[in-house]
N, C-alpha and C positions, 0 to 999 in steps of 0.2 A: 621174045617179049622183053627180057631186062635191057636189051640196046633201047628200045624202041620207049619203055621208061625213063630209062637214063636221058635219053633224049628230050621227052617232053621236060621234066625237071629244069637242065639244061637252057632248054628256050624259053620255060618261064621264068627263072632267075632273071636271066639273060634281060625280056621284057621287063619286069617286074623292078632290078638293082642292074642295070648296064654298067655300072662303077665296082661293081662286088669283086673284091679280091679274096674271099674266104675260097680254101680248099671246097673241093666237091667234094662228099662225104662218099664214103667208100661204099657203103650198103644201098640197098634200095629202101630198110628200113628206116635207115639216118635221114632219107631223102625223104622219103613220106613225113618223118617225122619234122623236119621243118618245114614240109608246107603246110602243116597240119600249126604252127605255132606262127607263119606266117598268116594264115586265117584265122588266127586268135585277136592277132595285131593287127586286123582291118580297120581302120574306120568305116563310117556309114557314108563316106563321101562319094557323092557321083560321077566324078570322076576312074572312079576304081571302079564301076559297075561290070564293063569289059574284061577286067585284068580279073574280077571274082571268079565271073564265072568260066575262065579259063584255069584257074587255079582249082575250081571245083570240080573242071571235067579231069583233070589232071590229077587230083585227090581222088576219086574213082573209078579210075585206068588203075589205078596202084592199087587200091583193096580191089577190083573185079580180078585181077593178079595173083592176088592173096596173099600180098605183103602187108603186115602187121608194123605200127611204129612201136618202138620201142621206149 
């Protein structure tokens, strides 16, 4: 299951900052935790409608886990 997180993470950075040179955070919790602060800093734009609710099924793959952010 944490490959299989780490993965989703991964490919939504990936979609989400293709340019991202920040380290991958070593934790699953560190992970949750910025997508959890990435979904803070959404806009309401329509364009992002696809990228939300990826990052929403992605945010719920990690707590059905029961990985807690920090």
């Amino acid at each position: 299951m944490n490959d299989f997180l780490k993965q989703r993470y991964m490919e939504f950075i990936e979609d989400y900052d293709p340019y991202n040179q920040e380290e991958t955070p070593e934790t699953l919790e560190a992970m949750l935790y910025n997508l959890l602060e990435i979904r803070d800093d959404f806009s309401d734009d329509l364009e992002f409608d696809t990228l939300k609710e990826v990052l929403e099924a992605t945010i719920e793959q990690f707590k059905a886990a029961g990985i807690e952010a920090y």
